[in-house]
C-alpha positions as CSV (number, residue, x, y, z in Angstrom):
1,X,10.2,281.4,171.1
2,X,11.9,282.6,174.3
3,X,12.0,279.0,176.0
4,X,14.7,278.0,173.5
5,X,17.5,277.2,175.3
6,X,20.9,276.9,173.8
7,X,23.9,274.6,174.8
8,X,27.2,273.9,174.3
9,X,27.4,270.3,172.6
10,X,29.5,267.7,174.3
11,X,30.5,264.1,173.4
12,X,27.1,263.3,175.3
13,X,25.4,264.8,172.6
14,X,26.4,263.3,169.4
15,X,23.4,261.0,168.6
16,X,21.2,264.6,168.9
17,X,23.7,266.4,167.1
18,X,24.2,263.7,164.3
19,X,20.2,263.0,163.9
20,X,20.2,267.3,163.8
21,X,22.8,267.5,161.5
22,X,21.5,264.6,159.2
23,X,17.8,266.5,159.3
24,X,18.3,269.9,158.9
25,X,21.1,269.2,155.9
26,X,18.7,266.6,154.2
27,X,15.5,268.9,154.6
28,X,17.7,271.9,152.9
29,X,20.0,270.0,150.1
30,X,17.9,267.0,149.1
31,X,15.3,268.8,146.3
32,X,18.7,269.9,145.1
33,X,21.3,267.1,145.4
34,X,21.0,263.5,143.5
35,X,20.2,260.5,146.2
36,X,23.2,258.9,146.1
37,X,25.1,262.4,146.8
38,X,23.3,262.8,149.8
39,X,23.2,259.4,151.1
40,X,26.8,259.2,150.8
41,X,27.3,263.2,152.4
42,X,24.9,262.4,155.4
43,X,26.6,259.0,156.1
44,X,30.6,260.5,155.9
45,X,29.7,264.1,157.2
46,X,27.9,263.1,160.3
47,X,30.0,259.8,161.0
48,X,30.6,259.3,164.5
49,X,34.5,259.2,163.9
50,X,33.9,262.9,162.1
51,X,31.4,264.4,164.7
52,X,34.1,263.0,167.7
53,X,36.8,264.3,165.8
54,X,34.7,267.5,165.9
55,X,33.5,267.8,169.4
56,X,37.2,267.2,170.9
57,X,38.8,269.5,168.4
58,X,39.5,272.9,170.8
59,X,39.0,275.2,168.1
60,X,35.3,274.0,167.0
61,X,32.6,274.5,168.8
62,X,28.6,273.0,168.5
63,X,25.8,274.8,169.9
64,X,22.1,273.2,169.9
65,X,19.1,275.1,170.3
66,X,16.6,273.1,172.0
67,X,12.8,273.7,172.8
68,X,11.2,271.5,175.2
69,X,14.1,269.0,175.0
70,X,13.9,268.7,171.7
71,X,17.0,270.1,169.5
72,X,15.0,272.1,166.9
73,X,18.3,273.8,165.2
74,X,22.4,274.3,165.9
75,X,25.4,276.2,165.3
76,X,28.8,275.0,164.7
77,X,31.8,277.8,164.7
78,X,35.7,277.6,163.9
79,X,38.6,279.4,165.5
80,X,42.3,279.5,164.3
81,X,43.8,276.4,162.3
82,X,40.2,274.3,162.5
83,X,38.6,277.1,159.8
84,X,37.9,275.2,156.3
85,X,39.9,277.8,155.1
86,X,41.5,281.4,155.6
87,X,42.8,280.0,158.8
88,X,43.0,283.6,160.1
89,X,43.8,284.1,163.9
90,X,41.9,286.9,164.0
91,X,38.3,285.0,162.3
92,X,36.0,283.4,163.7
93,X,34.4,281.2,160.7
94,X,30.6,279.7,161.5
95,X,30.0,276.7,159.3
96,X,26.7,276.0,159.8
97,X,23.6,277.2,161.7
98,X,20.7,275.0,160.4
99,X,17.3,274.8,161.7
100,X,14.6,272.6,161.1
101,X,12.2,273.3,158.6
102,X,9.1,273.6,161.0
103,X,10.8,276.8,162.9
104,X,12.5,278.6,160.0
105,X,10.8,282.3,160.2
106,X,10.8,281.8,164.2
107,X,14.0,283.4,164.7
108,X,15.7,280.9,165.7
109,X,18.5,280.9,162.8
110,X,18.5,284.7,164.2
111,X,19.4,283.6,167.7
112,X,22.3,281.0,166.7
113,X,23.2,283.8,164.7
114,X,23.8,286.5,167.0
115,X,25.1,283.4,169.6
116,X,28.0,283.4,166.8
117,X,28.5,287.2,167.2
118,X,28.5,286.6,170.9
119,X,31.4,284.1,170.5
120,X,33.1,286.2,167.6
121,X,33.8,289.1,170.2
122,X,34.8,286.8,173.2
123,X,37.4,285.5,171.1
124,X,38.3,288.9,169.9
125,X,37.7,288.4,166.1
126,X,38.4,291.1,164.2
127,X,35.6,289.5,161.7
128,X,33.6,286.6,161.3
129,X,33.0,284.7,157.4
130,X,31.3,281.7,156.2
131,X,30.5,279.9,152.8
132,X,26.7,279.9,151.6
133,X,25.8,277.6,148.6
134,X,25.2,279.7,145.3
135,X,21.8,278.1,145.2
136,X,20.7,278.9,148.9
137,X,18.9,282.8,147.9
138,X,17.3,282.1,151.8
139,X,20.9,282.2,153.5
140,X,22.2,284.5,151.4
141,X,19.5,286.8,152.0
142,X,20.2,286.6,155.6
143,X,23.4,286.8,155.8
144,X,23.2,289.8,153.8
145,X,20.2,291.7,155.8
146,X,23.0,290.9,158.9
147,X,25.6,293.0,157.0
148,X,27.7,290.4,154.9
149,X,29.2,291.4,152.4
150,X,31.0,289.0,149.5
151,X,34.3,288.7,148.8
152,X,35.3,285.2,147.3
153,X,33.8,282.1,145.9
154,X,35.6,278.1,146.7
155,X,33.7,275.0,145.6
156,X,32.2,272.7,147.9
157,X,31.9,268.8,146.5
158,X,28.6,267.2,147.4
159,X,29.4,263.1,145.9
160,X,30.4,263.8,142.6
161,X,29.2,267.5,142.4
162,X,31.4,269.9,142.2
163,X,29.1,273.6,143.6
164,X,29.6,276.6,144.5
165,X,29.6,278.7,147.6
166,X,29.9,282.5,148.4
167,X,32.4,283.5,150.9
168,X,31.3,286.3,152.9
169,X,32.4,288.6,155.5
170,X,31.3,290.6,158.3
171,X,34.0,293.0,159.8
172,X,33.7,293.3,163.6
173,X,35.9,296.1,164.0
174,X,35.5,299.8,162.6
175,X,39.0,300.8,160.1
């Protein structure tokens, strides 16, 4: 997998970043999530007013990993005031790194991973957190074999689902 090249999304990429997005949260959620949830989540969550809104906000940042030209997974991040929550200057919050289901176990979830990291101590975090879905034992395990720890719960609504995700936290600096 070393010809995987990964890119800083711009406004030039939202169809590949919308048809990634759609994909990768449709091939994870759907077994899980009633039809109409999803329908109605793939259409509003990867919207082009919402993915523009995204791409031009200076505190987000999308990064696709692409093989052969093909976008195969991606990695969006928050800084500052654009987090979902905490809002913490000194946190660096990834949202989502999704890959397609064809390369999960290749590593690449690895590499957006550590691109995070990467990013994490450019910007100086002090630590980096996200939200993984209760029901996700795949993320959770990985997040937790790269050193997250727990430390809250929030609710994320899906249509007219109210679930719940574990916050969890990686501290980048030693007390």
């Amino acid at each position: 997998m070393e010809d995987i090249i990964f890119k800083k999304a711009t406004l030039q990429d939202i169809n590949r970043l919308q048809r990634i997005g759609r994909q990768t949260f449709f091939e994870t959620f759907s077994a899980s999530n009633s039809e109409e949830n999803m329908k109605n989540y793939l259409e509003e969550g990867f919207s082009l007013e919402k993915m523009t809104a995204e791409l031009q906000d200076p505190n987000s940042a999308f990064y696709l990993a692409e093989l052969d030209d093909t976008v195969i997974g991606y990695l969006k991040v928050n800084t500052g005031a654009s987090q979902t929550e905490l809002k913490d200057e000194k946190a660096l919050e990834i949202e989502r790194i999704y890959v397609v289901k064809e390369y999960h176990g290749k590593k690449v979830g690895q590499m957006l991973y550590e691109k995070a990291l990467q990013l994490a101590t450019q910007a100086q975090a002090d630590y980096v957190w996200l939200g993984v879905w209760e029901e996700n034992p795949r993320a959770i395990r990985f997040y937790k074999k790269n050193g997250f720890v727990e430390f809250d719960k929030h609710i994320f609504t899906l249509g007219d689902d109210e679930q719940t995700d574990i916050m969890m936290k990686l501290c980048l600096i030693s007390n």
